[in-house]
C-alpha positions as protocol buffer text, in pm:
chain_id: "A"
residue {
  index: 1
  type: UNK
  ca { x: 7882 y: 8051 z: 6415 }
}
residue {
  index: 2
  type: UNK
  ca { x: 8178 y: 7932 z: 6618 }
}
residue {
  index: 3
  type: UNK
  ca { x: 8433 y: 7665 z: 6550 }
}
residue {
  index: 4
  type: UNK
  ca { x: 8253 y: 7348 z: 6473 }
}
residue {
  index: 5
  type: UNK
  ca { x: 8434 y: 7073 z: 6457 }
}
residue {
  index: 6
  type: UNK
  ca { x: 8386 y: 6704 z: 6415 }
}
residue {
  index: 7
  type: UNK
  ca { x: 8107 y: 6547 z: 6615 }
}
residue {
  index: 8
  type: UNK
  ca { x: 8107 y: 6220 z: 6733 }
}
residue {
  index: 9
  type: UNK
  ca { x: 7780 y: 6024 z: 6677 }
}
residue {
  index: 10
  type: UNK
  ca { x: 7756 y: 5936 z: 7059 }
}
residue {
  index: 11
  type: UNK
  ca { x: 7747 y: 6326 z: 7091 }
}
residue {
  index: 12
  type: UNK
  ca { x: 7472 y: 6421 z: 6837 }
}
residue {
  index: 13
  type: UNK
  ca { x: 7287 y: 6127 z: 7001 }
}
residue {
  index: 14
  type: UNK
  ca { x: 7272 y: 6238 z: 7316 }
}
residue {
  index: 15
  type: UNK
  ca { x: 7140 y: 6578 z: 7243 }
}
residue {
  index: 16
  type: UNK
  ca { x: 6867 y: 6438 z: 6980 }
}
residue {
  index: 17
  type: UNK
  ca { x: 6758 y: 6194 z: 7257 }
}
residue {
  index: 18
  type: UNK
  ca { x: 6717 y: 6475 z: 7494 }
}
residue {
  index: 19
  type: UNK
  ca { x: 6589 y: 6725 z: 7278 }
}
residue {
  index: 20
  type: UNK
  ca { x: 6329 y: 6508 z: 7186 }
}
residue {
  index: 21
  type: UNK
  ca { x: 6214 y: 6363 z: 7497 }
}
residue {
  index: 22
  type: UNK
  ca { x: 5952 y: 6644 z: 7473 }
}
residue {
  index: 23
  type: UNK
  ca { x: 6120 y: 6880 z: 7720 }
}
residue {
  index: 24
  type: UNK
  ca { x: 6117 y: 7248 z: 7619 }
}
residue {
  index: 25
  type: UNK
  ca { x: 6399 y: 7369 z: 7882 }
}
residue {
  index: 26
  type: UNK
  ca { x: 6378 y: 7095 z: 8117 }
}
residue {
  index: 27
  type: UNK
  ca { x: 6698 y: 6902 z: 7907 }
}
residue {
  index: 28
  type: UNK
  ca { x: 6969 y: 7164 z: 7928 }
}
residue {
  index: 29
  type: UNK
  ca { x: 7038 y: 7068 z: 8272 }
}
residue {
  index: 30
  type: UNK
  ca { x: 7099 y: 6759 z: 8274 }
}
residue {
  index: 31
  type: UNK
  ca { x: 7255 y: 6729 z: 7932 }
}
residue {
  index: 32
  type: UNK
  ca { x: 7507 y: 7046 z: 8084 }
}
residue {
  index: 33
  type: UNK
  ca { x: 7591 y: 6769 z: 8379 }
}
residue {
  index: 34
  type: UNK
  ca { x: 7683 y: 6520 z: 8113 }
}
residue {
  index: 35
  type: UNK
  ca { x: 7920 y: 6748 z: 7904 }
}
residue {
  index: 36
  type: UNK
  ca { x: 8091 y: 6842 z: 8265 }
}
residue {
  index: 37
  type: UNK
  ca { x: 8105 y: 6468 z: 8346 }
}
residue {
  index: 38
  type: UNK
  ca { x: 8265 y: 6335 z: 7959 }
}
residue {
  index: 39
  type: UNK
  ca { x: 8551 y: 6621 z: 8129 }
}
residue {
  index: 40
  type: UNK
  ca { x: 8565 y: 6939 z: 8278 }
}
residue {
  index: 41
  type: UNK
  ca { x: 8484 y: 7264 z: 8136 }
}
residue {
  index: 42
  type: UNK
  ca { x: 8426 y: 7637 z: 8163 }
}
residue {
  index: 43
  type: UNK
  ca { x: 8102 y: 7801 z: 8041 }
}
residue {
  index: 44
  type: UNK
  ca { x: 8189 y: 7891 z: 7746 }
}
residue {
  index: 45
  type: UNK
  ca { x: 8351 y: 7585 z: 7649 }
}
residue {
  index: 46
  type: UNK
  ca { x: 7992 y: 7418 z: 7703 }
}
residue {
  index: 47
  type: UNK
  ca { x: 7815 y: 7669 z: 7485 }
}
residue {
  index: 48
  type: UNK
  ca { x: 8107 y: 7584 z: 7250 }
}
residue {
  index: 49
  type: UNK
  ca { x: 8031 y: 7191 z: 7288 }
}
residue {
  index: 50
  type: UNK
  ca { x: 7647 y: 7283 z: 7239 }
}
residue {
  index: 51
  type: UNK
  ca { x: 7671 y: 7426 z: 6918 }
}
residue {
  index: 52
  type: UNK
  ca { x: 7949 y: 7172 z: 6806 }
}
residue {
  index: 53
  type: UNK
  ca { x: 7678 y: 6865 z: 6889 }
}
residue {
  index: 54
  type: UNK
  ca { x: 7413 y: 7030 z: 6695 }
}
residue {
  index: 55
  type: UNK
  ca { x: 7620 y: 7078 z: 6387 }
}
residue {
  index: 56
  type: UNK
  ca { x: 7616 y: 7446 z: 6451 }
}
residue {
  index: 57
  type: UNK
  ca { x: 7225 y: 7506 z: 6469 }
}
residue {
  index: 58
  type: UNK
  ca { x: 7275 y: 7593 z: 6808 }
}
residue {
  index: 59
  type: UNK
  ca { x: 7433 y: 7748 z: 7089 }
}
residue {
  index: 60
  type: UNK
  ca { x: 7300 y: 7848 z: 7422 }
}
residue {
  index: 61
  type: UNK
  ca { x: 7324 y: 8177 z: 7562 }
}
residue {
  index: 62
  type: UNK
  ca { x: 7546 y: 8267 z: 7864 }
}
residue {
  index: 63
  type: UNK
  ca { x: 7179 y: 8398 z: 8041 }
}
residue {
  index: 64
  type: UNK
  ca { x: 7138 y: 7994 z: 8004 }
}
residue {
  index: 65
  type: UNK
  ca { x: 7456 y: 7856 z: 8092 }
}
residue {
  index: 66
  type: UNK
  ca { x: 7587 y: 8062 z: 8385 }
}
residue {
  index: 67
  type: UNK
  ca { x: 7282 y: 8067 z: 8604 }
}
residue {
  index: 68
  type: UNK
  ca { x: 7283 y: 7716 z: 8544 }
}
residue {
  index: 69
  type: UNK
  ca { x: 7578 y: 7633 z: 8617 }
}
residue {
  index: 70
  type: UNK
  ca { x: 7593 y: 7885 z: 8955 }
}
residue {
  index: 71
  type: UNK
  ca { x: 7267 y: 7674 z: 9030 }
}
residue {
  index: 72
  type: UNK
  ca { x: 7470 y: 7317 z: 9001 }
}
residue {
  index: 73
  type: UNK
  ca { x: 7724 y: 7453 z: 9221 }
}
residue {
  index: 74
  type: UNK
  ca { x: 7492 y: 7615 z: 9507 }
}
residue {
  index: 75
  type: UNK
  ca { x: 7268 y: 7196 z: 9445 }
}
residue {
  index: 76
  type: UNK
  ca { x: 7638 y: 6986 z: 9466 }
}
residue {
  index: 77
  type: UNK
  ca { x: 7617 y: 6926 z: 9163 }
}
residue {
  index: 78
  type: UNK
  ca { x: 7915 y: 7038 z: 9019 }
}
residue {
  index: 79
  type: UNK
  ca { x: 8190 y: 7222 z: 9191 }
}
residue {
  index: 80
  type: UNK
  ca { x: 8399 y: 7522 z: 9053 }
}
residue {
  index: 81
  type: UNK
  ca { x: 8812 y: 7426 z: 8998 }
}
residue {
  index: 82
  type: UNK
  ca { x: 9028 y: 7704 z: 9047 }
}
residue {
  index: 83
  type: UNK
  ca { x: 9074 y: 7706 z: 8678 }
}
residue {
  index: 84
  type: UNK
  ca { x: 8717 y: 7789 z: 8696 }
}
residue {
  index: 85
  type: UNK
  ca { x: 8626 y: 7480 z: 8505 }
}
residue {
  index: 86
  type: UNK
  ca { x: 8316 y: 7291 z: 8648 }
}
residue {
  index: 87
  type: UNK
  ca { x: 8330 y: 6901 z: 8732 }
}
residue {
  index: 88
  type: UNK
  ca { x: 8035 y: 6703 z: 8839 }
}
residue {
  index: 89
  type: UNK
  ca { x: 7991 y: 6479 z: 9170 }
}
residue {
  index: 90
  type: UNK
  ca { x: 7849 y: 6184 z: 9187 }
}
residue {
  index: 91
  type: UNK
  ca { x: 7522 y: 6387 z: 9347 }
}
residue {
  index: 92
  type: UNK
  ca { x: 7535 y: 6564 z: 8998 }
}
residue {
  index: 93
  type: UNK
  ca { x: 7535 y: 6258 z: 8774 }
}
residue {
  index: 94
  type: UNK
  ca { x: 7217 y: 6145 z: 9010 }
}
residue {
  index: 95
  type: UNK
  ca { x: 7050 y: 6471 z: 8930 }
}
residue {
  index: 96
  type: UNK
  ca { x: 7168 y: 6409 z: 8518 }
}
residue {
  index: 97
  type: UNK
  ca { x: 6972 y: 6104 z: 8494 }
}
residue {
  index: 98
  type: UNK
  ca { x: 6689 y: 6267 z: 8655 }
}
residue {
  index: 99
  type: UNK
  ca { x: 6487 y: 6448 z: 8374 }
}
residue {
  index: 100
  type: UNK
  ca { x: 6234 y: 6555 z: 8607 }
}
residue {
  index: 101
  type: UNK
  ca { x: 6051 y: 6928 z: 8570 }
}
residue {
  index: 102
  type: UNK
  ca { x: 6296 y: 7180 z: 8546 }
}
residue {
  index: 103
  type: UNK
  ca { x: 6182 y: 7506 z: 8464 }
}
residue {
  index: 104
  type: UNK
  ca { x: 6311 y: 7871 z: 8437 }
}
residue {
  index: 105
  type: UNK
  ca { x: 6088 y: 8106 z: 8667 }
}
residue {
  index: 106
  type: UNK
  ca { x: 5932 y: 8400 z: 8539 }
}
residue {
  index: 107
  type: UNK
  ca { x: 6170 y: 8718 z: 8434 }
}
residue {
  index: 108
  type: UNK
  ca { x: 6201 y: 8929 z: 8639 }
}
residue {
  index: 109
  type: UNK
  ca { x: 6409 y: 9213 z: 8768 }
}
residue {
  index: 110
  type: UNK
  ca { x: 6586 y: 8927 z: 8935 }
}
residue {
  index: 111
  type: UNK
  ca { x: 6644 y: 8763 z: 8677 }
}
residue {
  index: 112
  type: UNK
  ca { x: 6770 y: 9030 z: 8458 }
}
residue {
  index: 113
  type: UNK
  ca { x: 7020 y: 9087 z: 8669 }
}
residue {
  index: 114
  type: UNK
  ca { x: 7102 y: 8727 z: 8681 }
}
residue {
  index: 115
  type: UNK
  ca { x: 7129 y: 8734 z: 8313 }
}
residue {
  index: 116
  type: UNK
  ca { x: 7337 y: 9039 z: 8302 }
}
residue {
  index: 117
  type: UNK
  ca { x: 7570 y: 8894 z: 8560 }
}
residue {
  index: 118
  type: UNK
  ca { x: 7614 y: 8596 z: 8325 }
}
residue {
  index: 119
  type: UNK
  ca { x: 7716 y: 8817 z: 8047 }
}
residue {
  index: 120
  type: UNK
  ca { x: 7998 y: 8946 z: 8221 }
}
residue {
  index: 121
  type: UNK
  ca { x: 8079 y: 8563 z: 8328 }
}
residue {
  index: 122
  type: UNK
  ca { x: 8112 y: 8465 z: 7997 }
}
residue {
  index: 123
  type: UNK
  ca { x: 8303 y: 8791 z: 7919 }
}
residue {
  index: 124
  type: UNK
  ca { x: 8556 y: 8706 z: 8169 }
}
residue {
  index: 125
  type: UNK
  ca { x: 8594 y: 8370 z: 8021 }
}
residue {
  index: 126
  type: UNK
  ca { x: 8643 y: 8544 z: 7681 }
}
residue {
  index: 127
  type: UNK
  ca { x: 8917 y: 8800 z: 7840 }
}
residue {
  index: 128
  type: UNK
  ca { x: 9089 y: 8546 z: 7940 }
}
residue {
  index: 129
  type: UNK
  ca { x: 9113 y: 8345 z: 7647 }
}
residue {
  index: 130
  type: UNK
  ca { x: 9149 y: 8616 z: 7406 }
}
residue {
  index: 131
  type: UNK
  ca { x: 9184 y: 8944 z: 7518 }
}
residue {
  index: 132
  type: UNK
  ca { x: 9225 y: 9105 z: 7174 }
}
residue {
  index: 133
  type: UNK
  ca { x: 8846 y: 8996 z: 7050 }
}
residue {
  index: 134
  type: UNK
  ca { x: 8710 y: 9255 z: 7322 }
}
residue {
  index: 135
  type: UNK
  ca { x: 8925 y: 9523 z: 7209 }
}
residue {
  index: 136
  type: UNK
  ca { x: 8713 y: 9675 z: 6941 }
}
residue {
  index: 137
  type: UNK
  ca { x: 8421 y: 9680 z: 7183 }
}
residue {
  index: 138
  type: UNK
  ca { x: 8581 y: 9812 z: 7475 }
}
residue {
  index: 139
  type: UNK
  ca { x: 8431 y: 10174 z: 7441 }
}
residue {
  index: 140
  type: UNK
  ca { x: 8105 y: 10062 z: 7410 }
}
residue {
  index: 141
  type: UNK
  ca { x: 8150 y: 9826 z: 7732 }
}
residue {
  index: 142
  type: UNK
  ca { x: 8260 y: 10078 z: 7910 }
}
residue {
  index: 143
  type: UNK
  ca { x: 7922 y: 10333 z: 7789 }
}
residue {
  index: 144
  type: UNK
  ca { x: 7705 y: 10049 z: 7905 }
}
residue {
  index: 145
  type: UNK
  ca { x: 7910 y: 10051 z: 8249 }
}
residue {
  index: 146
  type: UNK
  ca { x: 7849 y: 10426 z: 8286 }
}
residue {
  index: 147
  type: UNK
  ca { x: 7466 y: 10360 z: 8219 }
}
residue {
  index: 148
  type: UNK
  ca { x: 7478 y: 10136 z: 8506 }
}
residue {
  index: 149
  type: UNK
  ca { x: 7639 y: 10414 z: 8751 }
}
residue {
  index: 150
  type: UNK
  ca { x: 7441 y: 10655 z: 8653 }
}
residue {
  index: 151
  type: UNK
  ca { x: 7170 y: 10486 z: 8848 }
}
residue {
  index: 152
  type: UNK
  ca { x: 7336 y: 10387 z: 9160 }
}
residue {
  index: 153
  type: UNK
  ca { x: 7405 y: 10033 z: 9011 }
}
């Protein structure tokens, strides 16, 4: 597990009150806007504030996070900094309050590549925060690049 750190009870509230509001994968959403609106933050700093609030039980995936995020951008939502940290607009802290039916679609080939293009998001965001933790996987990164040129990808 990453670095968990304090919470603050405000925190673990807020995710026990959405987790339990009897939402299977309709709270992420808005519970993402209201990390990005307490300040703004990068992907993989949410996934790191994710699994800090729940006391390291769990952290979202960057399949989760990134379309997610990409999806609050495209709504208004949130817009992208130049630091590529997101931060929310008022349409987005509308939307946060608004636990309405938000579903994932069904996987498909679409969506793998969605998820495979958030992968390399949130590798990005790890190359540029620390370069050195990729290093002993760079060889296999670059076998899984070749399997994708071998096929025209």
């Amino acid at each position: 597990m990453g670095n968990v750190d304090f919470c603050q009870e405000e925190d673990i509230n807020m995710y026990r009150r959405f987790k339990s509001a009897g939402m299977k994968k309709g709270w992420l959403k808005p519970l993402t806007l209201w990390l990005i609106e307490k300040s703004p933050k990068n992907g993989m700093e949410i996934m790191d504030e994710f699994e800090r609030m729940s006391m390291g039980w769990w952290r979202p995936s960057p399949g989760s996070i990134y379309p997610l995020l990409e999806e609050a951008v495209r709504e208004g939502f949130t817009v992208k900094r130049k630091d590529g940290k997101y931060k929310i607009t008022e349409k987005g802290r509308e939307e946060m309050h608004n636990l309405g039916a938000l579903f994932r679609t069904p996987r498909t080939i679409e969506g793998m590549i969605g998820e495979v293009e958030s992968y390399a998001l949130y590798f990005q965001d790890l190359y540029n925060k620390d370069r050195a933790s990729l290093k002993p996987y760079r060889k296999r990164m670059e076998g899984i690049s070749r399997k994708f040129k071998a096929f025209g990808a």
